[in-house]
N, CA, C and O atoms as CSV, one atom per row, in Angstrom:
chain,resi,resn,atom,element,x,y,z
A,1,UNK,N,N,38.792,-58.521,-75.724
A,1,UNK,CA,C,38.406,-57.635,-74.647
A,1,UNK,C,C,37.634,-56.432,-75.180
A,1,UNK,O,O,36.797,-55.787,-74.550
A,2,UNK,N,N,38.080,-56.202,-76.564
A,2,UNK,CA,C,37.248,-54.956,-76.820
A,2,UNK,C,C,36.079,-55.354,-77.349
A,2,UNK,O,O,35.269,-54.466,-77.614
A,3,UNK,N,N,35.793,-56.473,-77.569
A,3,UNK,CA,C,34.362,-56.970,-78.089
A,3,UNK,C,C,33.360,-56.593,-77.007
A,3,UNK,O,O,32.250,-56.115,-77.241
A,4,UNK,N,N,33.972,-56.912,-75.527
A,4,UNK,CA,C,33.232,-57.192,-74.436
A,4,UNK,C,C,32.507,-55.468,-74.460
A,4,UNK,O,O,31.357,-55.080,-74.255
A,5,UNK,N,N,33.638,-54.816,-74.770
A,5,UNK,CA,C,33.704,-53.322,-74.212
A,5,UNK,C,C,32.576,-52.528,-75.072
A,5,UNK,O,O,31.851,-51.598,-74.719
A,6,UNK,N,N,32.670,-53.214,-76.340
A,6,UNK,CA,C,31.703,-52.707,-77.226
A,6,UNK,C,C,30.093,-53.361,-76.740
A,6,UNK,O,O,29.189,-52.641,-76.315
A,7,UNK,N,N,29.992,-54.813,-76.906
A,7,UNK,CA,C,28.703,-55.069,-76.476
A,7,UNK,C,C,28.316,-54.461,-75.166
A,7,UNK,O,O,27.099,-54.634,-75.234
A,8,UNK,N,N,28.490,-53.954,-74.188
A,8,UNK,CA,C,28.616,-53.104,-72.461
A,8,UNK,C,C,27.706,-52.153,-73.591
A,8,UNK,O,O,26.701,-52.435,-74.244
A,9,UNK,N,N,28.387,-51.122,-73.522
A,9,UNK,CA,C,28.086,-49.900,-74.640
A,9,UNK,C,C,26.589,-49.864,-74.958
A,9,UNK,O,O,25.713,-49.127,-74.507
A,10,UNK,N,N,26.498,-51.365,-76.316
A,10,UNK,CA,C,25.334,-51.261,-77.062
A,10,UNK,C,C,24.129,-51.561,-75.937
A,10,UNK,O,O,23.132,-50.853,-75.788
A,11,UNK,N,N,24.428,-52.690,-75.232
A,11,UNK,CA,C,23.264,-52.994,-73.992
A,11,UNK,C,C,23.674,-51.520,-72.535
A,11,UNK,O,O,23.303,-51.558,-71.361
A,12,UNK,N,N,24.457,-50.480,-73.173
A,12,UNK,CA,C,23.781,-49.339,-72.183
A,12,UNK,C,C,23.013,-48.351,-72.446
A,12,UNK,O,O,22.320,-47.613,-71.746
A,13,UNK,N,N,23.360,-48.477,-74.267
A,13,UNK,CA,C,22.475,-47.659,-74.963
A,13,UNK,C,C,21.230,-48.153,-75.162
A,13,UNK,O,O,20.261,-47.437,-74.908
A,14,UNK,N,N,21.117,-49.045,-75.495
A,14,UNK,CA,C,19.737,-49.660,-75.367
A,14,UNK,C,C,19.044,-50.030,-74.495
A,14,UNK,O,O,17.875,-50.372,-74.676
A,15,UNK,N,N,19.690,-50.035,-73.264
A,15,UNK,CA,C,18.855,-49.955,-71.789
A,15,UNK,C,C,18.250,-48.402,-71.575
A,15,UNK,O,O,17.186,-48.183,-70.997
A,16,UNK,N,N,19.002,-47.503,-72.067
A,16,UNK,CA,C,19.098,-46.178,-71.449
A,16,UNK,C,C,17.440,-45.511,-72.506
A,16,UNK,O,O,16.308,-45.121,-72.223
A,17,UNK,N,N,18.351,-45.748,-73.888
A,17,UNK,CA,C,16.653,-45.857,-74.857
A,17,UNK,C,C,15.451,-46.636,-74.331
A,17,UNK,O,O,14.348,-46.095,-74.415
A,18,UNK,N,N,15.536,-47.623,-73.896
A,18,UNK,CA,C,14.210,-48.275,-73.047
A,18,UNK,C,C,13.923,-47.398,-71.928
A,18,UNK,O,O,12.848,-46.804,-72.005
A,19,UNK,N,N,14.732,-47.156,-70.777
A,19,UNK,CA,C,14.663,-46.196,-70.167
A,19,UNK,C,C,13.543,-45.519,-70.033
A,19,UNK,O,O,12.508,-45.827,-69.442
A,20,UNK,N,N,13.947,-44.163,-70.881
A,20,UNK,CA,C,13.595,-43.056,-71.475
A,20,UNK,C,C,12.427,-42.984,-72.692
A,20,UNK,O,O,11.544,-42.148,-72.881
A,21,UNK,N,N,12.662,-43.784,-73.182
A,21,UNK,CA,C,10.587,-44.475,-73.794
A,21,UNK,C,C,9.858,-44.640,-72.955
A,21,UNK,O,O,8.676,-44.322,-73.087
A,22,UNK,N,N,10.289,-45.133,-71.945
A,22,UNK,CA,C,9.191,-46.119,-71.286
A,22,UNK,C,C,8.831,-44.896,-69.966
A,22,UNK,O,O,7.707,-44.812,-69.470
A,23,UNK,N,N,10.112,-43.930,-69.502
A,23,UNK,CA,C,9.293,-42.830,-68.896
A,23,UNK,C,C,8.422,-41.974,-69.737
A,23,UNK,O,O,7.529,-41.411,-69.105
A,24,UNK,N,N,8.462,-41.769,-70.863
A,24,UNK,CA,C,7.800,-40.919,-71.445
A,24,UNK,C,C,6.584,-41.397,-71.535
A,24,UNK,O,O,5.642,-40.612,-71.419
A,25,UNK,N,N,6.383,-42.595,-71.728
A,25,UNK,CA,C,5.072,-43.221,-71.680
A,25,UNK,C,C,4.201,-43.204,-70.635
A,25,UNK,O,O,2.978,-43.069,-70.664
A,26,UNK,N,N,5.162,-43.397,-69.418
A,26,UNK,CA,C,4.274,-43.783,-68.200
A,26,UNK,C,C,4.231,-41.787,-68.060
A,26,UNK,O,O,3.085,-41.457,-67.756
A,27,UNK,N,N,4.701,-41.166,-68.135
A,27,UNK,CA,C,4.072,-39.870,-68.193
A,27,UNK,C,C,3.151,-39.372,-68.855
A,27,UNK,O,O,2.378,-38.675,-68.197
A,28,UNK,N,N,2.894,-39.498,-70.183
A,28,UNK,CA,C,1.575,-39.763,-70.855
A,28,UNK,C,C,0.447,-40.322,-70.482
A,28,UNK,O,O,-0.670,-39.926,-70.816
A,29,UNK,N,N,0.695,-41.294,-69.751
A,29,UNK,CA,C,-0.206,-42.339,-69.318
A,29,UNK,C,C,-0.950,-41.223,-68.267
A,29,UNK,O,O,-2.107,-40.803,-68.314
A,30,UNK,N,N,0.061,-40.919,-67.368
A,30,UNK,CA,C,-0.089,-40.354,-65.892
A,30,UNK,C,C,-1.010,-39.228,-66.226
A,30,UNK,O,O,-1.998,-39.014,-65.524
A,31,UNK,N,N,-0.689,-38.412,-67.397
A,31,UNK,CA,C,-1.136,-36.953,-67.985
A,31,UNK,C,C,-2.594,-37.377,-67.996
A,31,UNK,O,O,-3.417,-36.713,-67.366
A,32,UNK,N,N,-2.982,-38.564,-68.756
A,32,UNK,CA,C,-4.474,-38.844,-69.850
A,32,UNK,C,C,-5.034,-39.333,-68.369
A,32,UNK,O,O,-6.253,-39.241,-68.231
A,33,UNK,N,N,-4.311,-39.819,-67.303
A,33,UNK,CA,C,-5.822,-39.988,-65.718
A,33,UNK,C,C,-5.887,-39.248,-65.543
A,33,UNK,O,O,-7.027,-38.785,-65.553
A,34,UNK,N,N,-4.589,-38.229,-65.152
A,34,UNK,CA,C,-5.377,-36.828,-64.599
A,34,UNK,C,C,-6.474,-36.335,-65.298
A,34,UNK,O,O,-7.378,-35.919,-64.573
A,35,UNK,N,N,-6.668,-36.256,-66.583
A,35,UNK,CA,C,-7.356,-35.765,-67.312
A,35,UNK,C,C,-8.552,-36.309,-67.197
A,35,UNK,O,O,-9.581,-35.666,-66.992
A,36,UNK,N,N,-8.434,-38.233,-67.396
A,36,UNK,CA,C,-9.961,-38.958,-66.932
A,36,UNK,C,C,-10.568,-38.379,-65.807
A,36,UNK,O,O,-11.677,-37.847,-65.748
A,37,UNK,N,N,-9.572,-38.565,-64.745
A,37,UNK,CA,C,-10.345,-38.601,-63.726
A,37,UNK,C,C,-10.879,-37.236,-63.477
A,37,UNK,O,O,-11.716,-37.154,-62.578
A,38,UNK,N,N,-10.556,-36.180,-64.093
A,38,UNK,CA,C,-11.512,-34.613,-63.816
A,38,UNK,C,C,-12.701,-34.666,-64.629
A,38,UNK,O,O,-13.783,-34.360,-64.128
A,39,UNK,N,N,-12.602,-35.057,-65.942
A,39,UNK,CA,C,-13.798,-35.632,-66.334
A,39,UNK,C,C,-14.530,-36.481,-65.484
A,39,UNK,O,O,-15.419,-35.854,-64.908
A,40,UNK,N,N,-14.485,-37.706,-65.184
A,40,UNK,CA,C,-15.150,-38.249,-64.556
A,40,UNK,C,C,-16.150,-37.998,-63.602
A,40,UNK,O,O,-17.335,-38.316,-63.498
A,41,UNK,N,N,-14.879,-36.951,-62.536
A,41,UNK,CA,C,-15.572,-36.526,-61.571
A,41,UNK,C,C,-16.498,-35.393,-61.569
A,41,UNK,O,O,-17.190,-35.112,-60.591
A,42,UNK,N,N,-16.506,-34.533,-63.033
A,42,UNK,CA,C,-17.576,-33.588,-63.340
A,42,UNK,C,C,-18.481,-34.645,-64.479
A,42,UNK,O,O,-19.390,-33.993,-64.993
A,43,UNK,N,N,-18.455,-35.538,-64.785
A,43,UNK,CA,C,-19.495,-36.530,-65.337
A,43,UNK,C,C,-20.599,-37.205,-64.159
A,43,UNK,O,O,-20.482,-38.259,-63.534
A,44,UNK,N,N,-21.770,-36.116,-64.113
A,44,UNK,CA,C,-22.706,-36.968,-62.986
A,44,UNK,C,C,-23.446,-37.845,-63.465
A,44,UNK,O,O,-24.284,-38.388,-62.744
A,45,UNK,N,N,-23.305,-38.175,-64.773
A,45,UNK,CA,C,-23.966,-39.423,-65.584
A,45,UNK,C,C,-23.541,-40.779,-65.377
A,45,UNK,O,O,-24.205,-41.799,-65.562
A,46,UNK,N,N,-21.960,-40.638,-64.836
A,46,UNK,CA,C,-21.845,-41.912,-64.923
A,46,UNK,C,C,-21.413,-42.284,-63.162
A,46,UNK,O,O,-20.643,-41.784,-62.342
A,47,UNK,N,N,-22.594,-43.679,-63.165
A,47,UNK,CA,C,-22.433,-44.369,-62.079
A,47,UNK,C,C,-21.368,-44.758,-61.338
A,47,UNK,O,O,-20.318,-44.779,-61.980
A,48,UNK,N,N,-21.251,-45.233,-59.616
A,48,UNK,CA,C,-20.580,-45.039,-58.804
A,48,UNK,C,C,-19.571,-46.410,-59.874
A,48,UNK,O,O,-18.635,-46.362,-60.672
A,49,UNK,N,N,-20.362,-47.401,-59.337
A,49,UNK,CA,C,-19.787,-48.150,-60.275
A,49,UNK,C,C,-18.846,-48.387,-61.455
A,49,UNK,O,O,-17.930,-49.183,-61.657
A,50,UNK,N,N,-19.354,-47.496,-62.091
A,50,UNK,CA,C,-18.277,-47.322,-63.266
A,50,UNK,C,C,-17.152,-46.675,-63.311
A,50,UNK,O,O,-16.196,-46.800,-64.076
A,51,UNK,N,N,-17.402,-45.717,-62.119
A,51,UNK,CA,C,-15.629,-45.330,-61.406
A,51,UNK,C,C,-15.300,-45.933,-60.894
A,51,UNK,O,O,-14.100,-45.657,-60.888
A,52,UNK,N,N,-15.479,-47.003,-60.123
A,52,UNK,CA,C,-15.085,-47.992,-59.474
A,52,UNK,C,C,-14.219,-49.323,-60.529
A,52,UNK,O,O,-13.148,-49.879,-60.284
A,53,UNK,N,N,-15.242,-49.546,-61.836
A,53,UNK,CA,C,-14.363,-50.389,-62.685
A,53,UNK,C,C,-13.112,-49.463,-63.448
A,53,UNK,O,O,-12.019,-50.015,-63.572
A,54,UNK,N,N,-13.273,-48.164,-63.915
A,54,UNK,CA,C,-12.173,-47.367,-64.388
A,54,UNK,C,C,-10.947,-47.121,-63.542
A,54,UNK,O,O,-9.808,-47.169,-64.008
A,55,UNK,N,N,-11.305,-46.781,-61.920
A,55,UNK,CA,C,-9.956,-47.305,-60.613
A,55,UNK,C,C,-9.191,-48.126,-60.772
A,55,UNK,O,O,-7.961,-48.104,-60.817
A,56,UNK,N,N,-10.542,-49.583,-60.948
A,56,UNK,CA,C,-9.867,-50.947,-61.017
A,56,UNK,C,C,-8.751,-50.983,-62.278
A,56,UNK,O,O,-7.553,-51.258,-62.328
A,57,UNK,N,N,-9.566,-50.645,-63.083
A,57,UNK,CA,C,-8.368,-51.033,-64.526
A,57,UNK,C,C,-7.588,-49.914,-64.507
A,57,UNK,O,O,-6.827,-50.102,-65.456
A,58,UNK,N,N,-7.311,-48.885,-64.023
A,58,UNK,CA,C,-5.969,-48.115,-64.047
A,58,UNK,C,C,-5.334,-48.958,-63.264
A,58,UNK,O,O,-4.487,-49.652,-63.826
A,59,UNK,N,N,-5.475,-49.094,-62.239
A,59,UNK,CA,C,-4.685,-50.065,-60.752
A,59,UNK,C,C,-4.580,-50.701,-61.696
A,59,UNK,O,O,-4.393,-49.907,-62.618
A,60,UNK,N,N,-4.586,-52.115,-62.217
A,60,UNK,CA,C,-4.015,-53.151,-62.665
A,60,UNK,C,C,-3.474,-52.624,-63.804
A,60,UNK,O,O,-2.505,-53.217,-64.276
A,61,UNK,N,N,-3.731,-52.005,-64.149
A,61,UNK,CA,C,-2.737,-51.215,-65.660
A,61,UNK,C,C,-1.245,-50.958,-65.092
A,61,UNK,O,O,-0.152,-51.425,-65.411
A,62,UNK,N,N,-1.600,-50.147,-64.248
A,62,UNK,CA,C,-0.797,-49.666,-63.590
A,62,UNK,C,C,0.499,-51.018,-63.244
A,62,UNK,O,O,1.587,-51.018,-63.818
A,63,UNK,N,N,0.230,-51.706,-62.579
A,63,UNK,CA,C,0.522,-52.993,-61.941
A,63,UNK,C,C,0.926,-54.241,-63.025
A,63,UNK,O,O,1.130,-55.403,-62.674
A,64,UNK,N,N,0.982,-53.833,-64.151
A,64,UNK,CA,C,0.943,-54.841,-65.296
A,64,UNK,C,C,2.479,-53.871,-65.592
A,64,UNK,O,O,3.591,-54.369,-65.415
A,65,UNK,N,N,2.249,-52.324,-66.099
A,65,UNK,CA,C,3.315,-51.884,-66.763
A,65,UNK,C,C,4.860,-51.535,-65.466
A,65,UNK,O,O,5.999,-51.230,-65.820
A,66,UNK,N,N,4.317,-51.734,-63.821
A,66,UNK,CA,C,5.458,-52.020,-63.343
A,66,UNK,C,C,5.967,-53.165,-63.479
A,66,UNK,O,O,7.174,-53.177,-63.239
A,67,UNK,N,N,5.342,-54.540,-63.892
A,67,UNK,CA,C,5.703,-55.688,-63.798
A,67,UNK,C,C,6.380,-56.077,-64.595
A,67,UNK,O,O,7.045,-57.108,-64.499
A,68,UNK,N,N,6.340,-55.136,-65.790
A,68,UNK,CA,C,6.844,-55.427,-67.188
A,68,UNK,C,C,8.124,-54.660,-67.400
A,68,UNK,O,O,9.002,-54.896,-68.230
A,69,UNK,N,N,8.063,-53.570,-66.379
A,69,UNK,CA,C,9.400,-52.788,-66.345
A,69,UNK,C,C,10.237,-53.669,-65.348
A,69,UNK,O,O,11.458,-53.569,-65.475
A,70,UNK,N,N,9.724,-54.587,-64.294
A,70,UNK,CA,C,10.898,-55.359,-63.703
A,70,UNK,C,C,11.214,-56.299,-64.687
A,70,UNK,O,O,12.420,-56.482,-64.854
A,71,UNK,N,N,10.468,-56.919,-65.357
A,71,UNK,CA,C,11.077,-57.914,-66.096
A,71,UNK,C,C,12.011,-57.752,-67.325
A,71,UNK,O,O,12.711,-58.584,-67.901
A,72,UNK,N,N,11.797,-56.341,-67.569
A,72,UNK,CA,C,12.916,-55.869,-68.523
A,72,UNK,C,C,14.095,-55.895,-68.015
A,72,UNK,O,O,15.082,-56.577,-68.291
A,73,UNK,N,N,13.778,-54.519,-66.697
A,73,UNK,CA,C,15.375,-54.561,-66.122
A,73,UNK,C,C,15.995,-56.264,-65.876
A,73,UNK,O,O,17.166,-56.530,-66.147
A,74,UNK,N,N,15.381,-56.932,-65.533
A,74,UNK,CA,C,15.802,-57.959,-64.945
A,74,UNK,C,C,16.995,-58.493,-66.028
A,74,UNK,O,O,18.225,-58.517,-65.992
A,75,UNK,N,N,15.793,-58.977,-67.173
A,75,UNK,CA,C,16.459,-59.424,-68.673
A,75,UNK,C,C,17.911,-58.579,-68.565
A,75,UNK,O,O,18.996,-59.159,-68.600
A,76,UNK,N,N,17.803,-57.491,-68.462
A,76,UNK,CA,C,19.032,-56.588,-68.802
A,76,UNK,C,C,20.339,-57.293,-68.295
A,76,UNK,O,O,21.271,-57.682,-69.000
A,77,UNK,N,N,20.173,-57.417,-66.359
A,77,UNK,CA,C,20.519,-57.223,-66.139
A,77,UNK,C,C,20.974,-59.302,-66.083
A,77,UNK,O,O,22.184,-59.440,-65.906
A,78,UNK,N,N,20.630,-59.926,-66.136
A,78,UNK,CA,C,20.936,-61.051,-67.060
A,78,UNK,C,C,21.850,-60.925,-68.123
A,78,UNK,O,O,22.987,-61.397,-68.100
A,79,UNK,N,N,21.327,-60.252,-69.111
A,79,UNK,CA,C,22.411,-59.809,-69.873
A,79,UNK,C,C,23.928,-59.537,-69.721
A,79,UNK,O,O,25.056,-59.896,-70.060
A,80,UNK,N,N,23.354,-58.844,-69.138
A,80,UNK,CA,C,25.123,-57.962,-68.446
A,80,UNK,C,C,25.841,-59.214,-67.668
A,80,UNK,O,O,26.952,-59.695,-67.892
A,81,UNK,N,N,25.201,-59.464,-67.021
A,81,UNK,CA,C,26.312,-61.392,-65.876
A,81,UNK,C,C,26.388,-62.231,-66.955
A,81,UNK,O,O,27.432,-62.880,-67.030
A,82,UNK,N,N,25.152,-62.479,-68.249
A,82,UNK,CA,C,26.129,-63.228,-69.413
A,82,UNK,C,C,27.605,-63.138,-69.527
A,82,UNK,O,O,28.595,-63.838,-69.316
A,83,UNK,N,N,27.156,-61.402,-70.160
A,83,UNK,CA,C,28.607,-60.939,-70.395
A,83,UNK,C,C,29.688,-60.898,-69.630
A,83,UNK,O,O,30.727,-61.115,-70.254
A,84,UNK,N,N,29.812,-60.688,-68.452
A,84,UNK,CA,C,30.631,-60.447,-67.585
A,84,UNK,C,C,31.187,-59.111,-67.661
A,84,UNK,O,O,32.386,-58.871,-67.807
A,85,UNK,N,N,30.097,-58.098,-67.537
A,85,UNK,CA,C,30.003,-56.934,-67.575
A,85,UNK,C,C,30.253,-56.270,-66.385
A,85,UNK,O,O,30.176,-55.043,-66.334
């Protein structure tokens, strides 16, 4: 029983560390558009277009790193009904 109690533990600490990486990241992330996109929008050099493909690939960026955060939690949480957590 205390095996169980210990593995709980390590997969909460290591959920909680994923967590907390992975906000820090997507806050970074969030920081460096704001930042593109004021550039951008004082860049009259570059075409409509090319804000239009830089939109696009944040959106799917965007849309890739929620997809990847469900599939973590998911794993996790797989984990945990292994265990019988």
């Amino acid at each position: 029983m205390e095996q169980k109690k210990i593995l709980k533990q390590i997969l909460d600490f290591n959920q909680a560390t994923f967590n907390n990486s992975f906000n820090a990241v997507v806050m970074m992330q969030e920081q460096f558009e704001r930042v593109a996109k004021t550039a951008f929008t004082q860049a009259t050099w570059l075409p409509e277009e090319g804000r239009k493909a830089v939109d696009a690939w944040v959106g799917n960026y965007k849309a890739g790193r929620d997809q990847f955060k469900t599939y973590v939690d998911d794993s996790y949480a797989k984990v945990e009904k292994i265990l019988g957590a």
